[in-house]
mmCIF file of the N, C-alpha and C atoms, coordinates in Angstrom:
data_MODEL
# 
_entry.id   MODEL 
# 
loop_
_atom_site.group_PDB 
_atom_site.id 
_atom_site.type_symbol 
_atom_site.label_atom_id 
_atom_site.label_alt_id 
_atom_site.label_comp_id 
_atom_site.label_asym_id 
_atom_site.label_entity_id 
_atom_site.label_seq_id 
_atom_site.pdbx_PDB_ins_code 
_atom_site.Cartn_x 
_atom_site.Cartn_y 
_atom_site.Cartn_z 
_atom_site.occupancy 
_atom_site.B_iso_or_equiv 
_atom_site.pdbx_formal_charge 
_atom_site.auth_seq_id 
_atom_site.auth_comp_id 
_atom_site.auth_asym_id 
_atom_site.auth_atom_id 
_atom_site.pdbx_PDB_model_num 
ATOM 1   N N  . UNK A 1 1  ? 8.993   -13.516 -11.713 1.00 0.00 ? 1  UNK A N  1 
ATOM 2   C CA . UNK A 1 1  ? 8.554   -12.574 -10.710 1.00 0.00 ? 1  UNK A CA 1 
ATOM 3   C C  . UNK A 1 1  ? 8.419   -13.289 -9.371  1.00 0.00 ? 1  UNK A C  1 
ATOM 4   N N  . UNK A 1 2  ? 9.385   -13.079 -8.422  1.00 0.00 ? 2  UNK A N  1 
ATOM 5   C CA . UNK A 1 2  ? 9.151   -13.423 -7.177  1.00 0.00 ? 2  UNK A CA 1 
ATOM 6   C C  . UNK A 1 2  ? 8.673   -12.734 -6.060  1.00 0.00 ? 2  UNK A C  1 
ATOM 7   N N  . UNK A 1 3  ? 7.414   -12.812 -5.266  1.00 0.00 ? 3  UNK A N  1 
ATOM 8   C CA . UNK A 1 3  ? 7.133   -12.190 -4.623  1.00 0.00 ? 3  UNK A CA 1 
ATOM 9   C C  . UNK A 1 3  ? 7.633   -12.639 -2.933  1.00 0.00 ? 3  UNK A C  1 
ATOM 10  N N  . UNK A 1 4  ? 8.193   -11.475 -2.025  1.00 0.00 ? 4  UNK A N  1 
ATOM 11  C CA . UNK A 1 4  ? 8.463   -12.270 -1.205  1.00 0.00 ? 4  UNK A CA 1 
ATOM 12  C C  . UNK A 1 4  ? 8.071   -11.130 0.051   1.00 0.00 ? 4  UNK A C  1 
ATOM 13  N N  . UNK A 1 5  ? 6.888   -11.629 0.625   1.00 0.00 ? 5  UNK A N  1 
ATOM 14  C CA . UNK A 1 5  ? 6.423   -11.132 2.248   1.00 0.00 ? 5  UNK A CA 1 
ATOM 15  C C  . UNK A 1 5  ? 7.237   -10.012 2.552   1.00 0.00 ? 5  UNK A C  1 
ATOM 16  N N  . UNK A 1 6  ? 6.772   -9.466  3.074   1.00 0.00 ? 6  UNK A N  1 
ATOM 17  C CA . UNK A 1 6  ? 7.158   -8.103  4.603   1.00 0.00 ? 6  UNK A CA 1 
ATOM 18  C C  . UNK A 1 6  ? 6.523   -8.097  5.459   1.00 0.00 ? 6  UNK A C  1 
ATOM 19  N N  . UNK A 1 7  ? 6.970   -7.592  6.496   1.00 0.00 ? 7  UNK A N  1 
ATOM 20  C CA . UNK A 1 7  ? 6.101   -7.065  7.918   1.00 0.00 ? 7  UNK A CA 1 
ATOM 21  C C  . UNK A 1 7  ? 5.619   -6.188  7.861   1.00 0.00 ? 7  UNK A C  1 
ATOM 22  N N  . UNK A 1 8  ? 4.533   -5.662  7.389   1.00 0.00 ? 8  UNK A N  1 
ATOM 23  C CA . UNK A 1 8  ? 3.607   -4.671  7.606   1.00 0.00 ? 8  UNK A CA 1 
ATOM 24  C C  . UNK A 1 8  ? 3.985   -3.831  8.716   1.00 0.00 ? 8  UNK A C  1 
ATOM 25  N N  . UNK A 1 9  ? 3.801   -4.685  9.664   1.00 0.00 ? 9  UNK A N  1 
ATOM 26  C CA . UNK A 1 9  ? 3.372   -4.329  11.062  1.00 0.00 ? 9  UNK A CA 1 
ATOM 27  C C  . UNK A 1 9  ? 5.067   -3.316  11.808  1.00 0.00 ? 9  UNK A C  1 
ATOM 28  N N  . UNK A 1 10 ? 5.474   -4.142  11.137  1.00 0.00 ? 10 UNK A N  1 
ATOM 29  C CA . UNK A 1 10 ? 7.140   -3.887  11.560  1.00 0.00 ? 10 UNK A CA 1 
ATOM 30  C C  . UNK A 1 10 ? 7.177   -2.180  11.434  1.00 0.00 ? 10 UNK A C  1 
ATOM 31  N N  . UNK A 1 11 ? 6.804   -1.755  10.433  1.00 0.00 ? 11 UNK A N  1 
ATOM 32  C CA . UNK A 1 11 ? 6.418   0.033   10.160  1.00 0.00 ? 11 UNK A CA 1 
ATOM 33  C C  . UNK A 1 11 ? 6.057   0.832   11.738  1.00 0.00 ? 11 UNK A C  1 
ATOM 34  N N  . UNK A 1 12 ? 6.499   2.118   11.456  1.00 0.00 ? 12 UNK A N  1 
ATOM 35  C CA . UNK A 1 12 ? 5.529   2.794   12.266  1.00 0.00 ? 12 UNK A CA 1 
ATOM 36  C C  . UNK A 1 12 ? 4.182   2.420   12.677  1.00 0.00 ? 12 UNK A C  1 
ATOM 37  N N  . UNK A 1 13 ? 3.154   3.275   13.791  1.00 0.00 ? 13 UNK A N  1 
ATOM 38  C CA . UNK A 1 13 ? 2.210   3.600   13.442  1.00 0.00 ? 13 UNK A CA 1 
ATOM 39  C C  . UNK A 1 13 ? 1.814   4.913   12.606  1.00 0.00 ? 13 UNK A C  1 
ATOM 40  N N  . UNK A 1 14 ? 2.442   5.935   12.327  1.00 0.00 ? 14 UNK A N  1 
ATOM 41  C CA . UNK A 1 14 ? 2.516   6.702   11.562  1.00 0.00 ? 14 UNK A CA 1 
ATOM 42  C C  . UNK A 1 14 ? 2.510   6.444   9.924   1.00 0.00 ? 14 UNK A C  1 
ATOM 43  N N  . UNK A 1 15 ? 4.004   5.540   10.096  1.00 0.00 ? 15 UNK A N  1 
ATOM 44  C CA . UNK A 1 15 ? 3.943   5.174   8.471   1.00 0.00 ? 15 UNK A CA 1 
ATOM 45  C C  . UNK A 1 15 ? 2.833   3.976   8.126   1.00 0.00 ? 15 UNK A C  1 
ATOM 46  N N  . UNK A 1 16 ? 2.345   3.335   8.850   1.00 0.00 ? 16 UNK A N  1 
ATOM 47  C CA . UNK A 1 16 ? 1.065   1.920   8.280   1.00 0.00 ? 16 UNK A CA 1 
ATOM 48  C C  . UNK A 1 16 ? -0.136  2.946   8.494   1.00 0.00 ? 16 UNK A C  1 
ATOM 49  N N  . UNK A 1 17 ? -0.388  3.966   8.912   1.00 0.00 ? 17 UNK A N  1 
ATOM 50  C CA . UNK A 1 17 ? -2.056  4.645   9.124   1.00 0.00 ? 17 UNK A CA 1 
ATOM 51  C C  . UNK A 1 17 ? -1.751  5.829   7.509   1.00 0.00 ? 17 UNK A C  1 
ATOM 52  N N  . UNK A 1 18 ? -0.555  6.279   7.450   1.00 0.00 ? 18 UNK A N  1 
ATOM 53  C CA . UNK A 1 18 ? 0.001   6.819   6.053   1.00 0.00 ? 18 UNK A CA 1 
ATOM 54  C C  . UNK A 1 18 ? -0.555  6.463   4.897   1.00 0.00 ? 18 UNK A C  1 
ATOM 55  N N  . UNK A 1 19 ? -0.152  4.982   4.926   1.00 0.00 ? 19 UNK A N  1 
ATOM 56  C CA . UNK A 1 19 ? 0.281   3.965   3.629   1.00 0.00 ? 19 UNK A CA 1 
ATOM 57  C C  . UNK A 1 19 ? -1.321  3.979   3.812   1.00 0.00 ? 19 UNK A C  1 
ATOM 58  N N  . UNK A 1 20 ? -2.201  3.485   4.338   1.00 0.00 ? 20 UNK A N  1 
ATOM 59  C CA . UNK A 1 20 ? -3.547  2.863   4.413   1.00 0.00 ? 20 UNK A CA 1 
ATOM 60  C C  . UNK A 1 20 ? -4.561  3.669   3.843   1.00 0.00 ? 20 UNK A C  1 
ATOM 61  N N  . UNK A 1 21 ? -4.373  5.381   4.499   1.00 0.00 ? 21 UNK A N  1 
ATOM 62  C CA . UNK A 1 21 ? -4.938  6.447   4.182   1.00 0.00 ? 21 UNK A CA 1 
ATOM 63  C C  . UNK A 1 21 ? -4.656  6.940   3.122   1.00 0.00 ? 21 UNK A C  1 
ATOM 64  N N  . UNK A 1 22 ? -3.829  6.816   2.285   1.00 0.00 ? 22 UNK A N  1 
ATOM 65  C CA . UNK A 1 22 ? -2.959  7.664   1.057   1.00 0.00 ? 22 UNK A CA 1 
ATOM 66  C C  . UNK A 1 22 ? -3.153  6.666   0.019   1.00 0.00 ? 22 UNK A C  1 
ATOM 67  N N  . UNK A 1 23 ? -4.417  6.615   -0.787  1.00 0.00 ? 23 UNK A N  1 
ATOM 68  C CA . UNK A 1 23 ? -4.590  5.452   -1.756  1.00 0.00 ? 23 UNK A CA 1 
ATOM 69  C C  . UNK A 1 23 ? -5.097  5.902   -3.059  1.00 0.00 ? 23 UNK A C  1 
ATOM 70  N N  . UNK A 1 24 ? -4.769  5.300   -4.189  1.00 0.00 ? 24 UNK A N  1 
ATOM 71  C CA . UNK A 1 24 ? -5.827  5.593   -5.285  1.00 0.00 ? 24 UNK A CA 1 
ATOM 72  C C  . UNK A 1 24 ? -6.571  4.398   -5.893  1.00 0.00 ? 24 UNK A C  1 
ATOM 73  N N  . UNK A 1 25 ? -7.670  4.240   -5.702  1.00 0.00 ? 25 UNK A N  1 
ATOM 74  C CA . UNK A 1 25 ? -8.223  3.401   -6.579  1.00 0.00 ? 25 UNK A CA 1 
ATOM 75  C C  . UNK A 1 25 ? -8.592  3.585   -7.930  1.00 0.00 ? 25 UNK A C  1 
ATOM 76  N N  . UNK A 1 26 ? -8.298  2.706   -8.733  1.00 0.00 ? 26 UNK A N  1 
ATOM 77  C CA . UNK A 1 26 ? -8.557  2.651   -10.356 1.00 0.00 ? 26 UNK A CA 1 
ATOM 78  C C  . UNK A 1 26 ? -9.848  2.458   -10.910 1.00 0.00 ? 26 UNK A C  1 
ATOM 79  N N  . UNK A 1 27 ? -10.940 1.357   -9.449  1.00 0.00 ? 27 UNK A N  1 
ATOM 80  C CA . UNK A 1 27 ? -12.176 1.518   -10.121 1.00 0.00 ? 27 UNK A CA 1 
ATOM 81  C C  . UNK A 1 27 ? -12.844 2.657   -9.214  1.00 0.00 ? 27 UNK A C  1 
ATOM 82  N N  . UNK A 1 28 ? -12.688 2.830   -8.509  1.00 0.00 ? 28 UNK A N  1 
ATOM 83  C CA . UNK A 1 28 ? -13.378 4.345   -8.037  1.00 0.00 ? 28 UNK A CA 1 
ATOM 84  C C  . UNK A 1 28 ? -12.832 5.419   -8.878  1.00 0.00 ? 28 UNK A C  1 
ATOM 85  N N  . UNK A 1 29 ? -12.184 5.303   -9.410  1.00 0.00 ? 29 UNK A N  1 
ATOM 86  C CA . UNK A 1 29 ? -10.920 6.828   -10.392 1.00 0.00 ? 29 UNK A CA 1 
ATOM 87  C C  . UNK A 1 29 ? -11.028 7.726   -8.653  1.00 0.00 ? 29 UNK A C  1 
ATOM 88  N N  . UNK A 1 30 ? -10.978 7.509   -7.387  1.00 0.00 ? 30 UNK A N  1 
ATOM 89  C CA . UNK A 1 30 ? -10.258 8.042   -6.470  1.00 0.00 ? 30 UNK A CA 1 
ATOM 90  C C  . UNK A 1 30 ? -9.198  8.425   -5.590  1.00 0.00 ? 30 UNK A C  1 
ATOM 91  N N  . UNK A 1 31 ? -9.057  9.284   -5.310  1.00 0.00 ? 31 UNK A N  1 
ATOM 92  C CA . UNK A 1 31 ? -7.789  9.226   -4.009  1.00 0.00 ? 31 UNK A CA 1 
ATOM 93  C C  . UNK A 1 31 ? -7.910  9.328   -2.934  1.00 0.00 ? 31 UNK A C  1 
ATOM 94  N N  . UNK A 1 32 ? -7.869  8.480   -1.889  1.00 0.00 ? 32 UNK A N  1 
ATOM 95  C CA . UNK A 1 32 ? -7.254  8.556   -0.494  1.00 0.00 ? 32 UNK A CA 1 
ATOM 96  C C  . UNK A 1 32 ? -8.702  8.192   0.017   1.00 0.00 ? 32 UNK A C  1 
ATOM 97  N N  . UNK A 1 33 ? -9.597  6.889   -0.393  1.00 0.00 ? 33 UNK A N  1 
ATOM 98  C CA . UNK A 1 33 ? -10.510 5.850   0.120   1.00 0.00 ? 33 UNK A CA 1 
ATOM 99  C C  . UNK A 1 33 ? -10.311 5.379   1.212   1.00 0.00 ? 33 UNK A C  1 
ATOM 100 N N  . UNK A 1 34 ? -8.835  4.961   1.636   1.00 0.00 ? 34 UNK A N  1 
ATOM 101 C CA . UNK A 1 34 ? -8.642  4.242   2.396   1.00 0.00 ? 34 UNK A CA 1 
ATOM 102 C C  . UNK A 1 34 ? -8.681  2.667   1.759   1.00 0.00 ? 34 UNK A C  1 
ATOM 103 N N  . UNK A 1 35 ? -7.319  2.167   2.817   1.00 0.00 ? 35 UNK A N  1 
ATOM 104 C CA . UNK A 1 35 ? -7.151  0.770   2.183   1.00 0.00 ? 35 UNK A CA 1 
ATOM 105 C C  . UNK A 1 35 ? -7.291  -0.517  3.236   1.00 0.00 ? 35 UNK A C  1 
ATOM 106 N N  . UNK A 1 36 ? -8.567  -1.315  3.559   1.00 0.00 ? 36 UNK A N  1 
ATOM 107 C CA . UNK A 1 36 ? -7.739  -2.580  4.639   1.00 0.00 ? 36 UNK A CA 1 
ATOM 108 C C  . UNK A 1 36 ? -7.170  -3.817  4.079   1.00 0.00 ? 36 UNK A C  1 
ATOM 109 N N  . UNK A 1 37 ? -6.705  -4.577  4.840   1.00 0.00 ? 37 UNK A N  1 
ATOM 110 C CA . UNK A 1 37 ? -6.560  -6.193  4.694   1.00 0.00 ? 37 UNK A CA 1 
ATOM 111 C C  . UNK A 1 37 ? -4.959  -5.409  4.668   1.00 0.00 ? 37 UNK A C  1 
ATOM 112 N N  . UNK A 1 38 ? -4.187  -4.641  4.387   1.00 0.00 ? 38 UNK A N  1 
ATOM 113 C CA . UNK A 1 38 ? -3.039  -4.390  4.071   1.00 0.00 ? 38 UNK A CA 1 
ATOM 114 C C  . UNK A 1 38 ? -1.681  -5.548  3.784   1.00 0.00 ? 38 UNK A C  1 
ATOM 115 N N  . UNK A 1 39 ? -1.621  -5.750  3.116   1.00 0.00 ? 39 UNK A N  1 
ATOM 116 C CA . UNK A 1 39 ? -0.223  -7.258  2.972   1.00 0.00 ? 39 UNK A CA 1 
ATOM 117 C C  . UNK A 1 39 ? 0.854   -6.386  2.117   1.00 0.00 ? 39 UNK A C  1 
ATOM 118 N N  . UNK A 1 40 ? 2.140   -6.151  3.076   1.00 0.00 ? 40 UNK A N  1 
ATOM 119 C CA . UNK A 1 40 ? 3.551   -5.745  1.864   1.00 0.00 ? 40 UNK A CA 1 
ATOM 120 C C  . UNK A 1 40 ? 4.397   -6.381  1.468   1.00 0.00 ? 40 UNK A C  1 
ATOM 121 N N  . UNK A 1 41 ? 4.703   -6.754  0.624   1.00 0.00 ? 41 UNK A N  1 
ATOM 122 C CA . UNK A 1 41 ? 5.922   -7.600  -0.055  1.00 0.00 ? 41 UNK A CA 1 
ATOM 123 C C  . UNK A 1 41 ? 6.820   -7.100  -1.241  1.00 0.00 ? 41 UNK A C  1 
ATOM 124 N N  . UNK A 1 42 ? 7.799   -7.470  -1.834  1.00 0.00 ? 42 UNK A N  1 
ATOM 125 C CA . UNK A 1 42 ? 8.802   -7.113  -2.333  1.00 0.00 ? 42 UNK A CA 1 
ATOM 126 C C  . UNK A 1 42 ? 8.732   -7.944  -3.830  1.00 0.00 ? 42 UNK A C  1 
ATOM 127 N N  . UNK A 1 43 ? 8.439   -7.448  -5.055  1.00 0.00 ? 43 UNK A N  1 
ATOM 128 C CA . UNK A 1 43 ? 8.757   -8.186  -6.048  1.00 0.00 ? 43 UNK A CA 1 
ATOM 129 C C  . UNK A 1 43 ? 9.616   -7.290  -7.211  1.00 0.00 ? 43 UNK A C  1 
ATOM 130 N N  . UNK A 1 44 ? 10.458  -7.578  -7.495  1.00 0.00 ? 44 UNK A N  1 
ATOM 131 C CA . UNK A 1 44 ? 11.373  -7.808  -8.425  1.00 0.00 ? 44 UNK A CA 1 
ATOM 132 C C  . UNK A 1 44 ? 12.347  -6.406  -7.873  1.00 0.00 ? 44 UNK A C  1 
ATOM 133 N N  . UNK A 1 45 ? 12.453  -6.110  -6.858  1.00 0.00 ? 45 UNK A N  1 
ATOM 134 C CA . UNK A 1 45 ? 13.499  -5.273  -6.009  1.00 0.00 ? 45 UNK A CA 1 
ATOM 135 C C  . UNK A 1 45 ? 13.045  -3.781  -5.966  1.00 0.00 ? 45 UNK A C  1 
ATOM 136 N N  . UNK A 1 46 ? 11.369  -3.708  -5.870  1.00 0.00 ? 46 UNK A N  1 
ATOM 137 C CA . UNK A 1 46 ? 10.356  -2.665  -5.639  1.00 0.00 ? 46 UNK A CA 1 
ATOM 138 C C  . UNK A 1 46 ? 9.703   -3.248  -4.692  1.00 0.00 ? 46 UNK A C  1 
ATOM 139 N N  . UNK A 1 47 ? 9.166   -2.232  -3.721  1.00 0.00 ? 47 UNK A N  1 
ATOM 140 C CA . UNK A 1 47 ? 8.835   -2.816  -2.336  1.00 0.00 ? 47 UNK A CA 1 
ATOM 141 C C  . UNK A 1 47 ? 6.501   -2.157  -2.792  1.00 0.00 ? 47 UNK A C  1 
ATOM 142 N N  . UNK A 1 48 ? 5.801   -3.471  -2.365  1.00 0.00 ? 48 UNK A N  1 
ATOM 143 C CA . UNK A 1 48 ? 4.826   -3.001  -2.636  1.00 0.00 ? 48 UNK A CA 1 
ATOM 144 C C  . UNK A 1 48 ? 3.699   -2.948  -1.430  1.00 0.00 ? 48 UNK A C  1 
ATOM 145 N N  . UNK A 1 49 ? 2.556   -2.200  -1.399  1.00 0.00 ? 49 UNK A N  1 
ATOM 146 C CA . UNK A 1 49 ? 1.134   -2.525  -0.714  1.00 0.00 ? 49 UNK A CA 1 
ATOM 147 C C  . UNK A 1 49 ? 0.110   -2.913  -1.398  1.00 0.00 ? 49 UNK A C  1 
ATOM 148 N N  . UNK A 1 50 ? -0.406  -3.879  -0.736  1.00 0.00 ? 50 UNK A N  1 
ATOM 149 C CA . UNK A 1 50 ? -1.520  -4.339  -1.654  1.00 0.00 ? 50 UNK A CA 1 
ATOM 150 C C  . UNK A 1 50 ? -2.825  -4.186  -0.452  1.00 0.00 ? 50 UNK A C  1 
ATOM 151 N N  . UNK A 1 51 ? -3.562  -3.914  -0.610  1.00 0.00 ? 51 UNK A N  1 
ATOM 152 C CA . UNK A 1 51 ? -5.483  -4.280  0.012   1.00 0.00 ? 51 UNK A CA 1 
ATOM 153 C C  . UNK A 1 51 ? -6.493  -4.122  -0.735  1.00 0.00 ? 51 UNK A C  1 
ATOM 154 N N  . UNK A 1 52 ? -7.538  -3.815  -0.094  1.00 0.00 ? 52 UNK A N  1 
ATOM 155 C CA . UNK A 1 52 ? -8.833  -3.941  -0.430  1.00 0.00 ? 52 UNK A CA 1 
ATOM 156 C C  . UNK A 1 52 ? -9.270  -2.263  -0.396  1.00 0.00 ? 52 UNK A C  1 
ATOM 157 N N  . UNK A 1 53 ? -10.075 -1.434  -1.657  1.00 0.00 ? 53 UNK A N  1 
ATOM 158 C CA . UNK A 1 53 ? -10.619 -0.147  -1.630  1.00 0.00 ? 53 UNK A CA 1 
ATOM 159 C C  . UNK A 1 53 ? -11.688 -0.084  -0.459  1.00 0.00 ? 53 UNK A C  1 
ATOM 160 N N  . UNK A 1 54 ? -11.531 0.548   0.860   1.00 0.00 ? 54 UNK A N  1 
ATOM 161 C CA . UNK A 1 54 ? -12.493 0.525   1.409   1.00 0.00 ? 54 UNK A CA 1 
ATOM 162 C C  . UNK A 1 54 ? -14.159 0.759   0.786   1.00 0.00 ? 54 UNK A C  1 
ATOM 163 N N  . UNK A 1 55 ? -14.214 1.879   -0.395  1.00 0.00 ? 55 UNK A N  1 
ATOM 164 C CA . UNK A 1 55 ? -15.211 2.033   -0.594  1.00 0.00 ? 55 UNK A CA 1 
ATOM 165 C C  . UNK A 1 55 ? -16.034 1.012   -1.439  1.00 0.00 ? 55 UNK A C  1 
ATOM 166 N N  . UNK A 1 56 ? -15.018 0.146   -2.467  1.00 0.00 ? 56 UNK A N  1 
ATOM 167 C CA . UNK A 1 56 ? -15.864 -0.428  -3.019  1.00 0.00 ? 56 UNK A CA 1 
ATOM 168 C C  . UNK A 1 56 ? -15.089 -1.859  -3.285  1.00 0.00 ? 56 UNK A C  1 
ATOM 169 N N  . UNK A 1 57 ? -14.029 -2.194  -2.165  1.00 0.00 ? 57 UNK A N  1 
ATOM 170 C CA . UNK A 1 57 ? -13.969 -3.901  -2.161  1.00 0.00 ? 57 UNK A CA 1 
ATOM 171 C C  . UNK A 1 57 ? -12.591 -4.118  -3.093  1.00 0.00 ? 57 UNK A C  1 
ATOM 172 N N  . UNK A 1 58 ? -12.310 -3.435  -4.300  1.00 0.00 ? 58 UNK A N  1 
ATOM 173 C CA . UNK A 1 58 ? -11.454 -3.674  -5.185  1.00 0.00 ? 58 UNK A CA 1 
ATOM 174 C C  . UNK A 1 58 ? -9.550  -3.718  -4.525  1.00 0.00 ? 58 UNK A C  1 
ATOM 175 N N  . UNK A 1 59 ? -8.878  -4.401  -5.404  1.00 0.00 ? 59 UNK A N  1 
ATOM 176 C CA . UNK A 1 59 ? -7.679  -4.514  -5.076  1.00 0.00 ? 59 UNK A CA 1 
ATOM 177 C C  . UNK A 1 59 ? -7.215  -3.224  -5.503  1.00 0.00 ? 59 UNK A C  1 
ATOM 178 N N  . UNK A 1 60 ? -6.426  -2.590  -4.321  1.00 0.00 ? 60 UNK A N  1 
ATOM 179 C CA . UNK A 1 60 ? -5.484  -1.591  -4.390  1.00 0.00 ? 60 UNK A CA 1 
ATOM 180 C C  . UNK A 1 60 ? -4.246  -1.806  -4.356  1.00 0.00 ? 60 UNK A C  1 
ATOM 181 N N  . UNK A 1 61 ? -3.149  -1.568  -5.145  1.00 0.00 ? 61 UNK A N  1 
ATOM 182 C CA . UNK A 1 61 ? -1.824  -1.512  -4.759  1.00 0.00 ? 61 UNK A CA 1 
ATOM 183 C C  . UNK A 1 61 ? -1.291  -0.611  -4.923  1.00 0.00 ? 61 UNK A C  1 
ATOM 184 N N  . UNK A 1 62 ? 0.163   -0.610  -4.133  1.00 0.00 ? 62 UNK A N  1 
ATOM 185 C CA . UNK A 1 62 ? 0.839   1.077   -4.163  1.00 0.00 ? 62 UNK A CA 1 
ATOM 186 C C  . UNK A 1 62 ? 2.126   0.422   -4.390  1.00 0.00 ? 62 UNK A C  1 
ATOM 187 N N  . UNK A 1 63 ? 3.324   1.150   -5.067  1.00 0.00 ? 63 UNK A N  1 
ATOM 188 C CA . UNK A 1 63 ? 4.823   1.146   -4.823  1.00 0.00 ? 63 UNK A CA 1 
ATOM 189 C C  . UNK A 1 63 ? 4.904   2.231   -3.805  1.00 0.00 ? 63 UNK A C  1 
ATOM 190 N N  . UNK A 1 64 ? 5.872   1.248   -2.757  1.00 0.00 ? 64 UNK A N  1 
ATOM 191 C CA . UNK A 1 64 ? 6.343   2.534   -1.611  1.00 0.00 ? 64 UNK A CA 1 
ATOM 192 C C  . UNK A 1 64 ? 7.779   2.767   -1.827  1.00 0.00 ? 64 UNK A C  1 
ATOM 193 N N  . UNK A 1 65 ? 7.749   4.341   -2.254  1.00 0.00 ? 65 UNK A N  1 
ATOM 194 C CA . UNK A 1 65 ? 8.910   4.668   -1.978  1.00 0.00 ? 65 UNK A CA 1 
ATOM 195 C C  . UNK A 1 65 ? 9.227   5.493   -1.041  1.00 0.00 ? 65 UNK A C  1 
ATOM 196 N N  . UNK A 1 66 ? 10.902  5.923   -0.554  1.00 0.00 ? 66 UNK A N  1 
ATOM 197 C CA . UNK A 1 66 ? 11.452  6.195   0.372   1.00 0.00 ? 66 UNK A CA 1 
ATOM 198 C C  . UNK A 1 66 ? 11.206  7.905   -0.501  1.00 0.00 ? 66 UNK A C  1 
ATOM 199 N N  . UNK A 1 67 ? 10.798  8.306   0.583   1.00 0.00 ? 67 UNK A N  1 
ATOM 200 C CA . UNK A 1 67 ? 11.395  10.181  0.227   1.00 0.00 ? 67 UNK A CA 1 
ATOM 201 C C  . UNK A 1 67 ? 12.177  10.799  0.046   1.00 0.00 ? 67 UNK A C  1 
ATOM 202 N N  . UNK A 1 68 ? 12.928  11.918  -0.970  1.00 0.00 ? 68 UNK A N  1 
ATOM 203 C CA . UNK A 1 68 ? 14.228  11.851  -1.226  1.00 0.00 ? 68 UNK A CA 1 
ATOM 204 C C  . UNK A 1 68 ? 14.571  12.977  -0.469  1.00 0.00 ? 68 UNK A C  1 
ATOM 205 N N  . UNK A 1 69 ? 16.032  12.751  0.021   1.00 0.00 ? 69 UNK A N  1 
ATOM 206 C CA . UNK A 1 69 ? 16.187  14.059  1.065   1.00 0.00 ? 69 UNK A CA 1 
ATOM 207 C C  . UNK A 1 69 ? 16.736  15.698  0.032   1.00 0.00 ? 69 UNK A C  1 
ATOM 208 N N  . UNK A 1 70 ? 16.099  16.210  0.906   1.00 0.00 ? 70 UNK A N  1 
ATOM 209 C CA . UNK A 1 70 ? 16.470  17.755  0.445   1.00 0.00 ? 70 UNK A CA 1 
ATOM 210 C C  . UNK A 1 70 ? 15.825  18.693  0.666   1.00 0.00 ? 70 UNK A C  1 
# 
């Protein structure tokens, strides 16, 4: 498993306030806490987000995918 960096930042501001706001945490069993520290990187040819649950500190991650047209 190789993990390898992205630019966060490189995104929209639309799509990084998206990604940040649009979360589920596993130990809250919630959705859409909000996420900081935000870091994206790429492992095994799935693109990911990782941070911190605003509400209660825990690691969040997301697979981002692209939206399909139609």
């Amino acid at each position: 498993m190789t993990r390898t960096s992205r630019d966060f930042t490189a995104r929209t501001e639309f799509e990084r306030e998206w990604m940040q706001e649009n979360t589920w945490c596993d130990r809250c069993n919630l959705a859409d806490l909000g996420l900081s520290s935000p870091k994206e990187y790429e492992e095994n040819g799935k693109i990911y987000i990782e941070g911190k649950c605003k509400k209660c500190g825990d690691s969040v991650r997301s697979e981002v995918t692209e939206p399909e047209a139609g």
